[in-house]
C-alpha positions in Angstrom: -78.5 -32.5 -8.7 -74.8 -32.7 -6.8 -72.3 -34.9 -8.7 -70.3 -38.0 -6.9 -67.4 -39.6 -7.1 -66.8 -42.9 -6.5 -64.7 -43.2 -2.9 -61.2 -44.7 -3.3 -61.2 -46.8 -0.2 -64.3 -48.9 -2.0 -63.3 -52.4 -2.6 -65.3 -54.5 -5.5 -64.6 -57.8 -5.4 -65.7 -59.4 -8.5 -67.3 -63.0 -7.8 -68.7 -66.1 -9.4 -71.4 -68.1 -7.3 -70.0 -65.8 -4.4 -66.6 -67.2 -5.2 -63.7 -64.7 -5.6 -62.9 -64.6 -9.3 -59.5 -65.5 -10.7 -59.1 -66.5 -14.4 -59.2 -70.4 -13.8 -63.2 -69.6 -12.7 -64.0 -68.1 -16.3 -62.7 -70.5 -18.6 -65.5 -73.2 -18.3 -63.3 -76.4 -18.3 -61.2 -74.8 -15.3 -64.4 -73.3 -13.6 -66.1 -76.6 -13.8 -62.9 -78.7 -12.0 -62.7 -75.8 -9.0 -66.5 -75.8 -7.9 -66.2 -79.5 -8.1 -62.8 -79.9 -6.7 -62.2 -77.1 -4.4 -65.4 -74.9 -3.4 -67.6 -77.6 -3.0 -64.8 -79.7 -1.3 -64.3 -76.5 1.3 -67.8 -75.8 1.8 -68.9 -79.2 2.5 -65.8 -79.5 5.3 -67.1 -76.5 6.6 -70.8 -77.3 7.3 -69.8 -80.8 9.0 -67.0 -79.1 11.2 -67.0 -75.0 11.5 -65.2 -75.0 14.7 -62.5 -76.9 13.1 -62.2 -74.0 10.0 -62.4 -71.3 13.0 -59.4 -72.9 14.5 -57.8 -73.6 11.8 -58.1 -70.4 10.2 -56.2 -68.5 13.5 -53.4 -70.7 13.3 -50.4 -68.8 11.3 -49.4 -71.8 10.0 -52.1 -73.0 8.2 -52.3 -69.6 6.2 -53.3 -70.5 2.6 -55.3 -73.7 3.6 -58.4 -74.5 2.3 -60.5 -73.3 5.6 -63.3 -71.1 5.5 -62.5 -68.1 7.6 -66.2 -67.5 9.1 -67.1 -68.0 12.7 -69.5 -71.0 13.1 -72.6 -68.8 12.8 -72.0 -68.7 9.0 -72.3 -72.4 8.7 -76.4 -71.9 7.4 -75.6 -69.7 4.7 -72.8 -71.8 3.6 -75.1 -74.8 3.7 -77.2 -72.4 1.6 -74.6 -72.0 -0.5 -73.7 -75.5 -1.0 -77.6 -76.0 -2.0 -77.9 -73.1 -4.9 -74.6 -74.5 -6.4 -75.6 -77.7 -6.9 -78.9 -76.6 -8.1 -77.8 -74.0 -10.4 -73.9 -75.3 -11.6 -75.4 -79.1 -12.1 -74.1 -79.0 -15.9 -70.6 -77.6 -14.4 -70.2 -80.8 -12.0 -71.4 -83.1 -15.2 -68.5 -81.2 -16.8 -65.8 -81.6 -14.1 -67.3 -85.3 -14.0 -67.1 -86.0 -17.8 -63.0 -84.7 -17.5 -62.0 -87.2 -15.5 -63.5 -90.0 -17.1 -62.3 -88.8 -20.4 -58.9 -89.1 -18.5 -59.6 -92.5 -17.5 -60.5 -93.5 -20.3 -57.8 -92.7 -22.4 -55.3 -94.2 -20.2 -57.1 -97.3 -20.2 -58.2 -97.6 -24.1 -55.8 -95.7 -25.8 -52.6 -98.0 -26.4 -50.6 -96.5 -29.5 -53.3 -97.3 -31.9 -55.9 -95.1 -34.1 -57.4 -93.4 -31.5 -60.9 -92.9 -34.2 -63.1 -95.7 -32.2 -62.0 -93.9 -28.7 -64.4 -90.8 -30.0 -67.6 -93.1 -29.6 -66.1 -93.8 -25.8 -65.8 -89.8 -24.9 -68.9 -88.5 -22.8 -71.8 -87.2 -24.3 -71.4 -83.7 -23.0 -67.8 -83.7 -23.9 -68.5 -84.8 -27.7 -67.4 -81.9 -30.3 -65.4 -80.0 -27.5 -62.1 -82.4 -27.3 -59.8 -83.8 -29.8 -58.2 -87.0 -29.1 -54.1 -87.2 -29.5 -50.9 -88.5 -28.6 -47.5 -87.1 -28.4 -44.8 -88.6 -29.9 -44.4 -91.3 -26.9 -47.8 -92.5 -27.8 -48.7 -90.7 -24.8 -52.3 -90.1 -24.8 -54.2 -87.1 -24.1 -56.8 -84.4 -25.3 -57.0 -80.6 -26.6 -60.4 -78.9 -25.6 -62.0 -76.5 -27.9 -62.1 -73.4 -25.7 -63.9 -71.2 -27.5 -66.6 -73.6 -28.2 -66.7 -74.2 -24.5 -67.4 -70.5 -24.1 -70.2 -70.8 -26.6 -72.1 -73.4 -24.6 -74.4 -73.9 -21.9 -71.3 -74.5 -19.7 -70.1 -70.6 -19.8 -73.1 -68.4 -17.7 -72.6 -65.0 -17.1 -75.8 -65.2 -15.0 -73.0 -66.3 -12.1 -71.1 -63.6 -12.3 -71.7 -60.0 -9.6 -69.7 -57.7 -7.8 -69.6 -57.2 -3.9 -69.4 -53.7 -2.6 -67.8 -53.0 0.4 -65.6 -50.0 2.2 -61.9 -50.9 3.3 -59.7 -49.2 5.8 -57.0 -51.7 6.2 -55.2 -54.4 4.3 -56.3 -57.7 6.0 -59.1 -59.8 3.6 -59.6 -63.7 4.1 -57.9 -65.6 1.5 -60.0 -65.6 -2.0 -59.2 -69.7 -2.7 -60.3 -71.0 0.3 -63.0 -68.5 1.8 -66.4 -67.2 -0.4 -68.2 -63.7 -0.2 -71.1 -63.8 1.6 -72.9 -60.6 1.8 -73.6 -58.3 4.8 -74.7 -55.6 6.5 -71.6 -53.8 5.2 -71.3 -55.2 1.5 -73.9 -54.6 -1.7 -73.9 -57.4 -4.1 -74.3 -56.2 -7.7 -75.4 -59.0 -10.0 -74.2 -58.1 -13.7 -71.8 -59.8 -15.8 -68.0 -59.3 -15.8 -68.5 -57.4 -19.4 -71.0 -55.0 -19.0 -70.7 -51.9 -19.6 -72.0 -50.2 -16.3 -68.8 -51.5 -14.6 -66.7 -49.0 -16.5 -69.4 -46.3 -15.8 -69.2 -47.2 -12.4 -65.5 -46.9 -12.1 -64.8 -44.1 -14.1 -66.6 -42.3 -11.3 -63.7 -42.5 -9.4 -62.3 -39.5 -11.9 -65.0 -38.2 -13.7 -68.8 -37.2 -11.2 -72.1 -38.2 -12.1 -75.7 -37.3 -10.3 -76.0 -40.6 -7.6 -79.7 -40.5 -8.7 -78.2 -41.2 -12.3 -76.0 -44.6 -11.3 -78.6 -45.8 -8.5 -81.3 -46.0 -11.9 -78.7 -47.7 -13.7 -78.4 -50.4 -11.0 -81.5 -50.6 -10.1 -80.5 -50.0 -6.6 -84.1 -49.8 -5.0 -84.1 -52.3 -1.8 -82.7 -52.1 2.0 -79.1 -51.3 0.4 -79.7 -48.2 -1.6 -78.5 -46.0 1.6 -75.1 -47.8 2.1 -74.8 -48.1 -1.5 -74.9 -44.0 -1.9 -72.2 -44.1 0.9 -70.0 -45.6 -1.3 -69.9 -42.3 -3.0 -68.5 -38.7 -2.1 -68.6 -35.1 -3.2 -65.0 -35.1 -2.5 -62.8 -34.5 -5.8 -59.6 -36.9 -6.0 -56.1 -35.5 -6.8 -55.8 -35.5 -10.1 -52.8 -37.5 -12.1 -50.0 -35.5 -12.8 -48.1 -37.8 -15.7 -44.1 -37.6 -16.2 -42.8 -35.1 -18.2 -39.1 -35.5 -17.7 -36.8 -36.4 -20.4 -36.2 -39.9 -19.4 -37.6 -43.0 -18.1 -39.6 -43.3 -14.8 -41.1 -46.2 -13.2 -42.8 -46.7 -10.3 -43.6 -49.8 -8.4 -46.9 -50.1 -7.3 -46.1 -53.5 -5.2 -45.9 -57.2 -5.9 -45.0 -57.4 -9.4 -47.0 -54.4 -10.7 -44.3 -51.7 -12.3 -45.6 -48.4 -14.1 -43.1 -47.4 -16.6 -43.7 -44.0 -18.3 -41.4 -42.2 -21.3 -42.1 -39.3 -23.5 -45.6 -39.7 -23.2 -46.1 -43.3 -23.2 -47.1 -45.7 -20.7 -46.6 -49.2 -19.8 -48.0 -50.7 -16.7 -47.3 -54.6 -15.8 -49.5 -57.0 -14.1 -51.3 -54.5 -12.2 -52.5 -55.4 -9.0 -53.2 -52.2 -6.8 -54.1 -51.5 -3.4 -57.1 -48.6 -2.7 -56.3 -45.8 -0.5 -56.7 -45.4 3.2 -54.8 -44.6 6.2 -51.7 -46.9 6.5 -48.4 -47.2 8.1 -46.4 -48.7 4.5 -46.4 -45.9 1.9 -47.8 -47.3 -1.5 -49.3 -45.8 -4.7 -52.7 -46.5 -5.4 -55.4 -46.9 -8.3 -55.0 -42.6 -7.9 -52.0 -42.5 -8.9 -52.5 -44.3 -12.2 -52.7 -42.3 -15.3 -55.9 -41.3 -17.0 -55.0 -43.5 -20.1 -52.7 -46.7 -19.6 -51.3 -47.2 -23.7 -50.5 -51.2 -22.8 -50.9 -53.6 -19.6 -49.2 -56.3 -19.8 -49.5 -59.4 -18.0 -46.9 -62.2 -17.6 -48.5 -65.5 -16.4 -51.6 -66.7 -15.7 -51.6 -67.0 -12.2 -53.8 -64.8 -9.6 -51.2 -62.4 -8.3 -50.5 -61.5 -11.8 -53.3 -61.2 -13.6 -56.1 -59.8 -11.1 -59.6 -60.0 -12.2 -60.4 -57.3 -9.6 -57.7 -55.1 -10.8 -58.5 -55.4 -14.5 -62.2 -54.7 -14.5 -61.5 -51.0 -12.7 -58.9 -49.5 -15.3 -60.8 -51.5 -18.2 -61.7 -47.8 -19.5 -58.6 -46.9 -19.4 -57.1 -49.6 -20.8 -56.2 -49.1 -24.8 -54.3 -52.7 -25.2 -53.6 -55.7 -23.0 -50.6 -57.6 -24.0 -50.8 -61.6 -23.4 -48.6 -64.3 -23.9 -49.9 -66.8 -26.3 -51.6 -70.1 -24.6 -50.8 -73.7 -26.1 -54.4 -74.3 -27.3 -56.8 -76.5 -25.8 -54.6 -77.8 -22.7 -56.9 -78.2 -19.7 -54.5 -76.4 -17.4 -53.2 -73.6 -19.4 -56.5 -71.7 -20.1 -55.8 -69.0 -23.1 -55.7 -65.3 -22.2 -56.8 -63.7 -24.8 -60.3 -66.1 -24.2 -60.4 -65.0 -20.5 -59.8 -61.7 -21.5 -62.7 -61.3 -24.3 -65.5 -63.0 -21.9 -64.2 -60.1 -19.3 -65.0 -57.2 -21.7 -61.4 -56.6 -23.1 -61.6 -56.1 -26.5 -58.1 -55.0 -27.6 -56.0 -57.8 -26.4 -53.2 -58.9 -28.2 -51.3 -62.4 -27.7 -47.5 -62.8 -28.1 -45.7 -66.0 -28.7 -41.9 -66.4 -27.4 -39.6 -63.9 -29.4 -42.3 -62.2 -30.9 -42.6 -58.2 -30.8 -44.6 -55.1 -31.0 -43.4 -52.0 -32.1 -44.1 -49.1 -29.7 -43.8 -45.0 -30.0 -40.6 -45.4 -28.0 -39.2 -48.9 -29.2 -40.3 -52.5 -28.7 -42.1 -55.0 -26.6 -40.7 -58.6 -26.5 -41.9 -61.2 -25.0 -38.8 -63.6 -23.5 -39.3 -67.3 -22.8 -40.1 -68.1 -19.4 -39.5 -71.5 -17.6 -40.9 -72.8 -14.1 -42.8 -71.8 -11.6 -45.8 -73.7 -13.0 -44.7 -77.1 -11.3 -43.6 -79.1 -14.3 -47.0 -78.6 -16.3 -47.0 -78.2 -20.2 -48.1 -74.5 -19.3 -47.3 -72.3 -22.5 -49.0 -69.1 -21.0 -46.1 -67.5 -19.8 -43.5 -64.5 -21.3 -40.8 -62.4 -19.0 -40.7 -59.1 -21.0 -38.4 -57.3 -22.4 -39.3 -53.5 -23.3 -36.7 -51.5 -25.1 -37.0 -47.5 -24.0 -35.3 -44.6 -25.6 -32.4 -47.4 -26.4 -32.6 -48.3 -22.6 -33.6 -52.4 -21.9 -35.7 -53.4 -19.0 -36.4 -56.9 -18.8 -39.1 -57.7 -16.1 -38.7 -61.6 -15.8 -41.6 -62.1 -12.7 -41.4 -65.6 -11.1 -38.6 -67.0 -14.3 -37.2 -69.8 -13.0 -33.6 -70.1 -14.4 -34.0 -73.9 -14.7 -31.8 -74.4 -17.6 -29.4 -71.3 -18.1 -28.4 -72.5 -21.8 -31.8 -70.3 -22.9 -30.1 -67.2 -21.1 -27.5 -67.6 -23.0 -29.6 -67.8 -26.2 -31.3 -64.9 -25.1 -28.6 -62.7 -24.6 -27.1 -63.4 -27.3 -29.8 -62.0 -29.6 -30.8 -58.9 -27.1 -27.3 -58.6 -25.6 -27.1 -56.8 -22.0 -29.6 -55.5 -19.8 -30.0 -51.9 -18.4 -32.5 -53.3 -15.3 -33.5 -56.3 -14.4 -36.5 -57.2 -12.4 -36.7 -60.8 -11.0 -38.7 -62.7 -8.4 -37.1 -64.6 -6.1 -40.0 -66.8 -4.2 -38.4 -70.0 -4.3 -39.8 -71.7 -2.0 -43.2 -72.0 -3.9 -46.6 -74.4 -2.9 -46.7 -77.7 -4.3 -48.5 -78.1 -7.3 -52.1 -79.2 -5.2 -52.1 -75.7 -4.1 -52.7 -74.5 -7.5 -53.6 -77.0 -9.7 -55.0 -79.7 -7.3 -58.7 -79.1 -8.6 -57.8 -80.4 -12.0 -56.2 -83.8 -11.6 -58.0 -86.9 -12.2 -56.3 -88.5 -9.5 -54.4 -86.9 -6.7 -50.7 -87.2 -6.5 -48.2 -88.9 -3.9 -47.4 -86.7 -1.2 -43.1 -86.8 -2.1 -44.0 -86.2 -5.8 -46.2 -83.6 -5.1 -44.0 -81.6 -2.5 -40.7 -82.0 -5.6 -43.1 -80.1 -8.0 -43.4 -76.3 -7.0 -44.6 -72.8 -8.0 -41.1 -71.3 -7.0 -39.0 -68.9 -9.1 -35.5 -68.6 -9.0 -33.4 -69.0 -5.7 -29.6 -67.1 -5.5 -27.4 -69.5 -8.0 -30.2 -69.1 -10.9 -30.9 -65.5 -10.0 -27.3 -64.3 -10.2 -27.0 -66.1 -13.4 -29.4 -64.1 -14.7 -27.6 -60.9 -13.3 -24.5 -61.6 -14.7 -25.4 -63.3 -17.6 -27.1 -60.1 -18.9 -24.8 -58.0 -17.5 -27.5 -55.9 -15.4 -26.7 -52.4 -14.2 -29.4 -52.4 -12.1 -31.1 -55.2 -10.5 -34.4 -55.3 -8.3 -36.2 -58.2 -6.4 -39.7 -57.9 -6.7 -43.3 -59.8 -6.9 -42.4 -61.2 -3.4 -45.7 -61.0 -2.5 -44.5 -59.6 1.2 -47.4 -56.3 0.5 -49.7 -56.9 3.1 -52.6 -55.6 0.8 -51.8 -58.6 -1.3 -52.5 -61.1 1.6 -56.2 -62.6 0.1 -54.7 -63.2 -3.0 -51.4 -64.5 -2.0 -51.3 -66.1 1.6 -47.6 -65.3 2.3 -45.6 -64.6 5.4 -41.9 -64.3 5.4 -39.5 -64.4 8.7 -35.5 -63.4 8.0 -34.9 -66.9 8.2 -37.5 -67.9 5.2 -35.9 -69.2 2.4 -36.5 -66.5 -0.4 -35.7 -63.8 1.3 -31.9 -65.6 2.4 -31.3 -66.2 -1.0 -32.3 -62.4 -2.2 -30.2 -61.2 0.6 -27.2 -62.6 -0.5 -28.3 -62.0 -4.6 -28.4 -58.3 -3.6 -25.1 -58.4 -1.7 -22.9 -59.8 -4.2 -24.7 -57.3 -6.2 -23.8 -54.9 -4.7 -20.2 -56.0 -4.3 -19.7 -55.8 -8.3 -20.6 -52.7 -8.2 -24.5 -53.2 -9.9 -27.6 -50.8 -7.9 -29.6 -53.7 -6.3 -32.9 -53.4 -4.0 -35.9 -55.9 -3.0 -38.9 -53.3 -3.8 -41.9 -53.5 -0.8 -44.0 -50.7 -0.8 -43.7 -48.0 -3.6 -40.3 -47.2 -5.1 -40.1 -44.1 -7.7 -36.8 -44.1 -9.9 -35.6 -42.4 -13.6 -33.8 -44.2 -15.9 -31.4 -41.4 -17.4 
């Protein structure tokens, strides 16, 4: 019986009630507030008005908008849609529901005083699964028992499926606003996110098994099974030739994802990887990963970071995922290491601020990071700092350099910096783009619009630079990568803000003397 492999232009798009999955849709508190809040919100302006979501949807400017981007003669199946979710998520709307008046409550009961009585006042669903508090200000509030939550009715697998499909080019309709609905092109595979056939599946990219063997497994049996079994190929991939060289290479894979590789050892961060196909921009694929990843590490909890879709195909790989530690219960700042677990990750280890891991060629640090989570008590956050053969690479993501008084803490503990990655998107959506979905009231428009998802813009970023004394300094997780486009929703001009203020970042760069680049594409370098 011939062997396949698994093609590399296949594209498995992990989904949750045909919903593109992104870590707020595991975690059952966030889950419940974004089928409430946003899906059923999107569909339900879709069925009443397709024409307007077609329109919309081909206007450039409303990229990232919460249209549906399916012609009108989808509107049935979304109605469809609409029906099964309500029928089979009812206890995830009585979730979402039970939130918000938990929020109202509290701001209407709780006045500085015990807070003991308020616990006979919390919804039934929600009793067990929140403790009551204040801050300091007598501010009141709540922390959620996440793993509890997990434990419960409101966490179902059953949801959970991956859609099949080939890809030749980068375009995909944008994950938040648009679901998966399957055609005569794409196989659904319902199975949860942790099962073990997944990594069967993908290790089939490297290693062949008989087709027979994997279409048993499935269970493939109905009208797909032929376009499933053209997912597959006699055709063996290149195989991974790792660095031998005697010092430090990294590669950049796009966006914010960086491969760095010394003596042996590998570290790859926030991996989010295009497949291969034919393509005008040059960029390094999920082949040209190596055949064991020692960590990946991920530095904030936001979907261009920490890629469901990504995650599950090196998950055999994959011997530890690094985290930074969550707060603990806040609604909006979901942990990790939870998300993780429920996706089949068993060897995840959190990191709080300042804390390390010893590594066969030095340390792992996680750095504090500020911004870029509009103002929210969001503690799920770390720029790292990885120490190579005495060589210091910080990779800071989307730090904003809000108050430069923690730089100068920093460096005065780690001192300078061999290369320095930063983003530089500092423009940023307002907070509603994000986060809308779990408010209990929406926002004014000019308060809203003040509070963004932006990194640093030229003044913080240089502060950075110099601060640390960078030799080298590259702009990156930019999100320009076309192949990034369903996740990310970004076009830049010349004239658009982040890319000004990087322009002049890498010229005065330049002008002291430091190597300074804004990565697109793929980028190869040593560190000597």
């Amino acid at each position: 019986m011939d062997k396949v492999y698994l093609k590399p232009n296949v594209v498995i798009e992990p989904l949750i009630d045909n919903w593109y999955a992104w870590s707020h849709l595991i975690s059952p508190a966030t889950a419940a507030m974004n089928i409430k809040n946003r899906h059923m919100e999107i569909m339900e302006s879709y069925a009443e008005s397709p024409e307007l979501h077609e329109m919309a949807v081909a206007n450039p400017a409303l990229l990232g908008g919460p249209f549906i981007d399916y012609p009108e003669r989808r509107v049935e199946d979304i109605k469809n849609l609409i029906t099964q979710t309500k029928k089979e998520r009812a206890k995830m709307f009585e979730l979402a529901n039970a939130l918000v008046e938990l929020d109202k409550m509290l701001l209407s009961s709780a006045k500085g005083f015990s807070l003991q009585d308020l616990y006979k006042q919390v919804p039934e669903i929600l009793k067990g699964y929140v403790e009551l508090v204040y801050d300091l200000n007598n501010q009141p509030s709540y922390r959620l028992i996440e793993p509890l939550l997990f434990k419960s009715e409101f966490y179902d697998d059953s949801a959970q499926s991956l859609m099949m499909s080939l890809i030749d080019k980068d375009d995909r309709p944008f994950v938040m606003s648009t679901p998966r609905l399957e055609d005569d092109k794409s196989v659904e595979l319902k199975m949860p996110f942790n099962s073990a056939l997944i990594d069967e599946l993908f290790e089939m990219k490297t290693t062949p098994r008989p087709l027979q063997e994997i279409l048993d497994k499935i269970g493939m049996q109905n009208g797909k099974a032929e376009l499933f079994k053209s997912f597959f190929t006699t055709e063996k991939p290149p195989v991974y030739e790792s660095y031998k060289g005697d010092s430090i290479r990294w590669r950049y894979f796009g966006h914010a994802c960086i491969l760095i590789e010394a003596n042996g050892f590998n570290v790859l961060f926030d991996p989010v990887l295009s497949y291969t196909y034919e393509s005008d921009i040059s960029r390094y694929t999920y082949e040209d990963l190596p055949d064991q990843i020692d960590y990946v590490v991920i530095t904030h909890n936001h979907q261009d970071h920490i890629l469901i879709e990504t995650l599950l195909q090196i998950r055999h790989k994959v011997k530890n995922i690094v985290v930074p530690k969550s707060g603990g219960g806040a609604l909006q700042d979901p942990s990790l290491k939870l998300t993780l677990s429920y996706l089949g990750f068993n060897n995840t280890i959190e990191l709080d601020e300042l804390e390390s891991i010893s590594t066969p060629t030095g340390t792992l640090t996680a750095i504090p990071f500020f911004g870029e989570h509009a103002d929210l008590n969001i503690r799920t956050k770390a720029a790292w700092l990885i120490e190579i053969n005495k060589k210091k690479i910080m990779l800071a993501a989307d730090s904003c350099n809000l108050e430069p008084a923690l730089y100068e803490h920093v460096q005065k503990i780690y001192g300078h910096i061999d290369v320095l990655f930063l983003g530089m998107e500092c423009d940023g959506a307002p907070l509603s783009w994000l986060y809308g979905p779990l408010l209990s009231k929406s926002l004014p428009s000019d308060m809203d619009k003040s509070r963004r998802l932006a990194g640093s813009n030229y003044e913080r970023g240089i502060d950075i630079v110099d601060r640390f004394d960078c030799k080298e300094v590259y702009v990156y997780a930019m999100g320009q990568e076309p192949w990034l486009n369903h996740v990310m929703a970004v076009k830049y001009t010349e004239d658009s803000n982040p890319i000004i203020a990087s322009n002049k970042l890498l010229e005065v760069c330049k002008e002291k003397g430091r190597v300074a680049e804004r990565l697109f594409g793929e980028k190869e370098l040593e560190l000597k």
